[in-house]
C-alpha positions in Angstrom: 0.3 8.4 0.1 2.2 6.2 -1.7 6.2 6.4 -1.8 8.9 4.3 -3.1 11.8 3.1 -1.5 13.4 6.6 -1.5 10.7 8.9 -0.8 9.3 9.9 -4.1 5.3 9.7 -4.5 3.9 7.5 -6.4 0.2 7.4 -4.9 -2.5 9.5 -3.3 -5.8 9.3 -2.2 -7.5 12.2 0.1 -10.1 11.1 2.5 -11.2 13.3 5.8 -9.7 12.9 8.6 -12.0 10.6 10.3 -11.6 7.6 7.4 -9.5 4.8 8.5 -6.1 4.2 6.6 -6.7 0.7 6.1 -9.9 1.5 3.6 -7.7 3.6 1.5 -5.1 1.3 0.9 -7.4 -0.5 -2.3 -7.7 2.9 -4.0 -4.4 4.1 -3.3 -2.6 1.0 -4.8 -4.9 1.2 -8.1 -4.0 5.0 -8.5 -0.2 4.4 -8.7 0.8 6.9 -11.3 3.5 4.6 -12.9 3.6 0.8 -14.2 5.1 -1.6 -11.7 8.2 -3.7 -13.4 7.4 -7.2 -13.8 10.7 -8.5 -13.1 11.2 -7.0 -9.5 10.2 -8.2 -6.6 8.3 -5.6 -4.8 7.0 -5.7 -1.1 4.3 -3.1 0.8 5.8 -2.3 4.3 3.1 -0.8 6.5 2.7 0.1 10.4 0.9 -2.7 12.3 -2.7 -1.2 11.6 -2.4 -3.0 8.2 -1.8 -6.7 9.7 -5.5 -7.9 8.8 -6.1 -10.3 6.5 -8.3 -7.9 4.3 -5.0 -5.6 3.8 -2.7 -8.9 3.4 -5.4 -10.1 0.5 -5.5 -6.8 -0.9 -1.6 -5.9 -1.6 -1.4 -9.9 -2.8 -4.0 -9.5 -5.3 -2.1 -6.7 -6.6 1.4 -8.6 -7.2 3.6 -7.5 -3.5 4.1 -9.0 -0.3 3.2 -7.4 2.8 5.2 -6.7 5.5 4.1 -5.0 9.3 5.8 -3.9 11.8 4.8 -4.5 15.6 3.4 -2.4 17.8 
């Protein structure tokens, strides 16, 4: 799931339970169910499991910055 800054959806993508969230992150950001303004600066901010470069590449393809947290 997708979610703006103040909780509301913007994305899902169901998967079982034994799919890793990193593969989902491609589909979920192409099924955002609203345009994305042009003028805003917009940035992904994910737990540390996203900190590989294929996640980095993907969410810069698509316009945003990435930000991870440490574990």
């Amino acid at each position: 799931m997708l979610t703006d800054g103040r909780g509301v959806p913007l994305s899902i993508v169901a998967a079982g339970a034994n799919r890793h969230d990193v593969k989902l992150l491609e589909p979920t950001l192409d099924s955002m169910v609203i345009e994305r303004p042009k003028d805003v600066t917009e940035n992904l901010c994910a737990d540390a499991g996203y900190k590989g470069e294929p996640a980095k590449q993907a969410v810069e393809e698509r316009g945003s910055g990435l930000l991870t947290s440490v574990k």
